[in-house]
C-alpha positions in Angstrom: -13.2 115.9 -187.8 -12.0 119.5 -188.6 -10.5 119.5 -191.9 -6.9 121.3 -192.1 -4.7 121.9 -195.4 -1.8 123.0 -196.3 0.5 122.9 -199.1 4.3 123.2 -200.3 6.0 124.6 -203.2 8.1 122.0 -204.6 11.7 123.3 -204.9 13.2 119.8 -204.9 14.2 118.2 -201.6 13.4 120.6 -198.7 15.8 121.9 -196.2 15.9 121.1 -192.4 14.0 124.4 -192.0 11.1 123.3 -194.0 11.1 120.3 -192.1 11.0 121.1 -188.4 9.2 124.7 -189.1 6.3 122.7 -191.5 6.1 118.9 -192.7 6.5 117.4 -189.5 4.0 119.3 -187.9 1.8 118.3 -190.1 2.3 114.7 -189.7 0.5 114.1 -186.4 -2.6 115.9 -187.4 -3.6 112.8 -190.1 -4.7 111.4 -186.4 -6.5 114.1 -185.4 -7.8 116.1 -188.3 -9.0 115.4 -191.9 -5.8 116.0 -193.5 -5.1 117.7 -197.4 -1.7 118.7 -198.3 0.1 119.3 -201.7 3.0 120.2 -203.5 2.0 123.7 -205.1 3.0 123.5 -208.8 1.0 126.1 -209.5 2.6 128.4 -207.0 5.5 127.5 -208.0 5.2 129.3 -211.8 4.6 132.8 -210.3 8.3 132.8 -211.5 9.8 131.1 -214.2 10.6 127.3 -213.8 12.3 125.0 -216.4 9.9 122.1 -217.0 12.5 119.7 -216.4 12.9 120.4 -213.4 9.9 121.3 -212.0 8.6 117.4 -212.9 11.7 116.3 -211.2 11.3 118.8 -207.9 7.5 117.9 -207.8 8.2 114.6 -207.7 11.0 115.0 -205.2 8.9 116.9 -202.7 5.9 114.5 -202.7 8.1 111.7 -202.2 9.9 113.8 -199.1 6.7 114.5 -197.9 5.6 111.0 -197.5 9.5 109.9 -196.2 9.0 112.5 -193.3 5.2 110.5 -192.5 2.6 111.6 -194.4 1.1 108.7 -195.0 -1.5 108.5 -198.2 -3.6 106.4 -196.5 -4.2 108.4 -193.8 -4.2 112.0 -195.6 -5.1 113.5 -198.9 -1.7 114.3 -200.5 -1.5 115.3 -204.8 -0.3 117.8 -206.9 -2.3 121.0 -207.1 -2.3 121.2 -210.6 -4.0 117.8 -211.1 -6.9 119.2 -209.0 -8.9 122.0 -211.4 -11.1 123.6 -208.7 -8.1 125.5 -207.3 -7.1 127.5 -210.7 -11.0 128.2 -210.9 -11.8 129.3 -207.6 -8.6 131.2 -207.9 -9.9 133.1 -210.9 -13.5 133.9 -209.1 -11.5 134.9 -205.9 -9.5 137.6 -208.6 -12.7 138.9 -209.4 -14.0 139.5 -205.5 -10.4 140.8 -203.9 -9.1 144.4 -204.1 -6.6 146.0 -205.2 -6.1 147.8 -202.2 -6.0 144.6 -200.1 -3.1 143.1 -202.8 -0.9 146.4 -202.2 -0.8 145.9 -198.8 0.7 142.1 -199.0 4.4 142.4 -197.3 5.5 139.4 -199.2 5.0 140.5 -202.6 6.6 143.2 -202.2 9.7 141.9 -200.0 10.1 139.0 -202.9 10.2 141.6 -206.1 12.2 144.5 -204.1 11.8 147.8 -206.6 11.7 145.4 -209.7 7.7 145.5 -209.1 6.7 146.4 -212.7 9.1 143.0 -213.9 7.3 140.9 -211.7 4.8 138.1 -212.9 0.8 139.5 -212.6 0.7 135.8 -210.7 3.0 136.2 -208.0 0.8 139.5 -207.9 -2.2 137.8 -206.8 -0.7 134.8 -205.3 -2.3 135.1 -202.3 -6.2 134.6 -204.0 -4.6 131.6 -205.0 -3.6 130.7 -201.2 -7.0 131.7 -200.5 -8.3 129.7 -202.9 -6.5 126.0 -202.2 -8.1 126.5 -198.4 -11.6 127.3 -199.5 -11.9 124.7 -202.2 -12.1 122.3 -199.5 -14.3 124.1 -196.7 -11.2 123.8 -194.7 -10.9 125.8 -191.3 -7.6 125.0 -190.0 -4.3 125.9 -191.7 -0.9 125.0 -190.3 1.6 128.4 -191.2 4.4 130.3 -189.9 4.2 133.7 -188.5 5.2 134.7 -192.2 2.1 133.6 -193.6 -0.5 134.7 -191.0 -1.0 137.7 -193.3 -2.4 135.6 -196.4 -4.6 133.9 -193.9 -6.1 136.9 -193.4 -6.6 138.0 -196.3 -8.3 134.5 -197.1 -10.9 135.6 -194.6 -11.6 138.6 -196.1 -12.1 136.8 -199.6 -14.7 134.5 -197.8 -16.4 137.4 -195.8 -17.1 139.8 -199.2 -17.5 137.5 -201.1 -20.1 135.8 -198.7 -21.7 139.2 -198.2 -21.7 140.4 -202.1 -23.7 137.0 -202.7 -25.9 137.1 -199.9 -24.6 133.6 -198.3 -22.8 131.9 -195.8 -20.9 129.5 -197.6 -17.0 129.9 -197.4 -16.0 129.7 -193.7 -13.5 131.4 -191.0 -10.4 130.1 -191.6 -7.9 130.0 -188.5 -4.3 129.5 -188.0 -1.9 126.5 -186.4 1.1 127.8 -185.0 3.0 124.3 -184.2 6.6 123.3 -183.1 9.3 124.1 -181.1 11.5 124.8 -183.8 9.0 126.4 -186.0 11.5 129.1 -187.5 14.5 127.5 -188.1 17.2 130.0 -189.2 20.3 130.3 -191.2 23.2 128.4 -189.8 25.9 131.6 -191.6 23.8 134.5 -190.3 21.1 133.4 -186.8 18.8 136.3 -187.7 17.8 135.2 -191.4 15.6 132.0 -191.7 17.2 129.0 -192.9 16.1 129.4 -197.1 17.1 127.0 -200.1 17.4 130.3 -202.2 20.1 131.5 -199.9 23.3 131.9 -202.3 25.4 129.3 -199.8 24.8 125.9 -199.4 26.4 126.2 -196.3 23.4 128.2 -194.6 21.4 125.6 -194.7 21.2 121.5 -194.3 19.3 120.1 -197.0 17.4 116.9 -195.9 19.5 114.6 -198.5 22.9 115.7 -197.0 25.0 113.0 -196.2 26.4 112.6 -192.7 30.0 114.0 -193.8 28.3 117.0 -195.2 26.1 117.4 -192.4 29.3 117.6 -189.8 30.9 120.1 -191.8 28.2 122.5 -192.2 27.6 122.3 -188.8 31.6 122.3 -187.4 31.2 126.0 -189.4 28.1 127.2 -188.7 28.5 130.7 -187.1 28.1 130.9 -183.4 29.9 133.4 -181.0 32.7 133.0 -178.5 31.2 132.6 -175.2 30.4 129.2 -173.8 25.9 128.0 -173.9 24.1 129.4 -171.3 22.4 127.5 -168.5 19.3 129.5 -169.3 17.2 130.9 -171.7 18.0 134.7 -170.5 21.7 133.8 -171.6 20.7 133.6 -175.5 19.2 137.2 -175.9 21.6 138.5 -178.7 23.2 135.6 -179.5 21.1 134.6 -182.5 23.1 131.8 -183.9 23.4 129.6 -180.8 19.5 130.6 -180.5 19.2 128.6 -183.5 21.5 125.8 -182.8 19.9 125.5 -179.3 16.0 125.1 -181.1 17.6 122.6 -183.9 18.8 120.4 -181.2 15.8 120.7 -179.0 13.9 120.0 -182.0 15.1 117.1 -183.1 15.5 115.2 -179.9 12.2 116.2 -178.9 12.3 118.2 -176.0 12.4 121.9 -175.0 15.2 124.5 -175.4 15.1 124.9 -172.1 16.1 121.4 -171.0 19.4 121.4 -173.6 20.6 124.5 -171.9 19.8 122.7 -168.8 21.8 120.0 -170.2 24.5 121.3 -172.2 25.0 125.2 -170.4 28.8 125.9 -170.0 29.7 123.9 -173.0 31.8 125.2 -175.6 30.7 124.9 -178.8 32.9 122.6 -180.3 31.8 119.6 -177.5 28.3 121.2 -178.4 28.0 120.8 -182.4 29.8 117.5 -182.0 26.3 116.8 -179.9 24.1 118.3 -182.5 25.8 116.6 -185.4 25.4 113.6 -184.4 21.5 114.4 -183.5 21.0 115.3 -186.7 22.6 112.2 -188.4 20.6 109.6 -186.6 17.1 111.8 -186.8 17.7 112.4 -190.6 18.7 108.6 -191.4 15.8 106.9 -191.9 14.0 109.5 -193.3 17.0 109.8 -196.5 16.4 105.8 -196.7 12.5 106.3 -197.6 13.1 109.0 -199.2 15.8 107.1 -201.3 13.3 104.1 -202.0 10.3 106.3 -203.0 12.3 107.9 -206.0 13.6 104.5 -207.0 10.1 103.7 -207.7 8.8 107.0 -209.7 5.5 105.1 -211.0 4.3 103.4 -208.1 4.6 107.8 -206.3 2.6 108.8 -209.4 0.2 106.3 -208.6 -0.1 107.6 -205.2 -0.2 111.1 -206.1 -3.2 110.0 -208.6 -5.1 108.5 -206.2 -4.8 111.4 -204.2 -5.9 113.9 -206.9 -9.2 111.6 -207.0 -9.7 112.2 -203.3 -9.2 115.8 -203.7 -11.1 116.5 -206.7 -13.8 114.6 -204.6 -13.7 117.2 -202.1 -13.5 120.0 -204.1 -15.3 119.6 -206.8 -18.6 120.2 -205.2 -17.3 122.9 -203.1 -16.4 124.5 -206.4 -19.6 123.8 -208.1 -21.7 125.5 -205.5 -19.8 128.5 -205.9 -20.3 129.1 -209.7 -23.5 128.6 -208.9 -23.9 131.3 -206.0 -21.9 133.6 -208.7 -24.2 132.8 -211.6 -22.5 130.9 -214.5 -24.9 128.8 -216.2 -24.5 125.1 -215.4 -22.5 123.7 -218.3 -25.3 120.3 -218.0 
């Protein structure tokens, strides 16, 4: 089977956006792919995080992860920082990318604005890290959001000099999957700004834990405009925010944005979020009662997360071997 990863930073319990745009997505391919994911701790320290909570937020995310139907049995799923071979591939991956090829990454640039020379040297080269979490495991498919595409390829240019300076053919193409009909879900205060848990207002976004009361009043004030839903797609060009609440609702009833215009076109929007409210309540349900139950039982996730560090390490470890030895470290034994 063609092997895919993917991974997550783990900034607690993720918002509808990360949901519908990544982790569900993901969930069907433990049926048709070999399946790693992780929560990436070590990501996550390109900027400072109290310990505290970046245990708790770890822990948080795997258990998320699994509520939304990831299911350890049936994927790979651990903590990056309980698998070594990513820190050390990362390091030999430092050594092989250029600096010219780092300058050019968007992201970096768009996170640290002109504060550049305050920035951490990791979230610098953050991307050989990215890089680096694929390759460990020979994996050729990545699920990612047009915002990522970038570090993909980038990732390929890693493997292709360093599989020229060497002389081999060891680290392979890696390719993108571009899933969902909601993949970019976007701020429910301003439609052309994606839906972020780093926005200032809590009120941009709905966090998978919301409860059903706070769920209905985010949406009763999310932003929309004063004309009635369209009976066709043509009718939302320029009206980002009922864009947005037109792919959230098509998203979580499964179907096509096309088909809820179909449905719902000449609605106001008050008869409208009432719909999408209560969507959103009976999709999100179960998923907070798992979710509850899994951090109830903190050892019995560690466990899991263990066992999956075992799995990975299994994977990976070779992988990683091989390429110290193409570099030429001595073997340690």
């Amino acid at each position: 089977m063609t092997r895919v990863f993917s991974g997550i930073q783990p900034s607690g319990v993720p918002t509808l956006g990360n949901y519908l745009g990544a982790i569900r997505n993901w969930v069907p391919l433990q049926d048709t792919h070999e399946a790693i994911y992780c929560v990436v701790d070590l990501h996550a320290i390109t900027v400072w995080q109290d310990p505290a909570d970046l245990r708790r937020q770890t822990r948080e995310m795997a258990a998320t992860l699994i509520a939304c139907g990831l299911d350890p049995k049936r994927c790979v799923l651990f903590v990056q920082s309980h698998v070594r071979a990513h820190a050390e591939l990362a390091w030999i991956f430092n050594c092989v990318t250029r600096l010219g090829w780092l300058n050019r990454m968007t992201q970096f640039k768009d996170k640290v604005g002109k504060n550049q020379e305050a920035a951490s040297s990791g979230l610098y080269v953050y991307p050989n890290l990215m890089a680096a979490d694929i390759h460990a495991y020979h994996a050729t498919k990545v699920p990612v959001g047009e915002d990522q595409k970038q570090h993909l390829e980038l990732a390929n240019d890693i493997a292709q000099k360093f599989n020229h300076d060497y002389g081999v053919d060891f680290f392979p193409n890696i390719e993108p999957l571009i899933q969902g009909v909601a993949a970019r879900v976007m701020s429910l205060r301003d439609g052309t700004k994606k839906m972020s848990k780093s926005d200032a207002s809590d009120q941009s976004r709905i966090n998978l834990n919301d409860d059903a009361d706070s769920i209905a009043q985010k949406i009763k004030r999310a932003k929309t405009d004063p004309e009635p839903l369209p009976e066709h797609m043509a009718g939302l060009e320029g009206r980002p925010e009922a864009r947005n609440l037109v792919g959230i609702l098509a998203a979580v009833t499964g179907t096509m944005p096309e088909n809820v215009l179909r449905e719902h076109g000449g609605q106001g929007f008050g008869q409208f979020k009432n719909t999408l409210t209560e969507a959103l309540i009976a999709h999100l349900q179960p998923i907070q009662g798992e979710l509850k139950r899994l951090l109830e039982d903190t050892a019995a996730l560690d466990a899991a997360l263990r066992l999956g560090a075992e799995q990975a390490s299994a994977i990976a470890e070779p992988i990683v071997a091989r390429a110290r030895d193409i570099v030429g470290f001595l073997p340690a034994r």
